[in-house]
C-alpha positions in Angstrom: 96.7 103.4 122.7 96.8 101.4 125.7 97.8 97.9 126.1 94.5 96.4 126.5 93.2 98.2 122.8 96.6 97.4 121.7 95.9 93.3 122.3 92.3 94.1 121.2 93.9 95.2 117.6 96.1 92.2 117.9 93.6 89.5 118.4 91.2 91.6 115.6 94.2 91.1 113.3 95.0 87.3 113.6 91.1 86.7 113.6 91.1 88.1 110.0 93.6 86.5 108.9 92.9 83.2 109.8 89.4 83.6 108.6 90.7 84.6 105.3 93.4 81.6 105.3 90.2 79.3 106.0 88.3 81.0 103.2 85.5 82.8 105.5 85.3 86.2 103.4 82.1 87.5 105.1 82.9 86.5 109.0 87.1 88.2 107.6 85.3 91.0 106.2 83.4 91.6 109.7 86.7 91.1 111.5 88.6 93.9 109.8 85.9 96.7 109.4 86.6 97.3 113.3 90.4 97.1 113.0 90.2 99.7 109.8 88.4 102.1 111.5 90.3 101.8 114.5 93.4 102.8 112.4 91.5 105.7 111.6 91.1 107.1 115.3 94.9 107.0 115.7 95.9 108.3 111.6 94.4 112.1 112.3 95.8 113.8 114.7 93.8 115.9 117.6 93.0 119.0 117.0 94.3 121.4 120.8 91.4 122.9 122.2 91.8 127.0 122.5 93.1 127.5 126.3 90.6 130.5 126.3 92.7 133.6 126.9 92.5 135.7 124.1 95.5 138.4 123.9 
């Protein structure tokens, strides 16, 4: 992860929160479906492609 997804992620999180804290479930809900599945891409790890020699 790079710094600019890193304050993307950041700024996704606050957003929720305050939109939960101000009682905005549907706009919170939006907010956090992107940040959930963007914990996805970095919770599995990458599977090494075969270098292609075959002993």
């Amino acid at each position: 992860m790079n710094s600019t997804e890193g304050l993307a992620y950041g700024a996704l999180f606050v957003l929720a929160i305050t939109l939960l804290l101000t009682n905005h479930l549907i706009l919170a809900t939006v907010a956090i479906v992107p940040y959930v599945l963007a914990s996805f891409k970095y919770s599995f790890p990458k599977q090494k492609k075969p270098s292609g020699r075959i002993r």
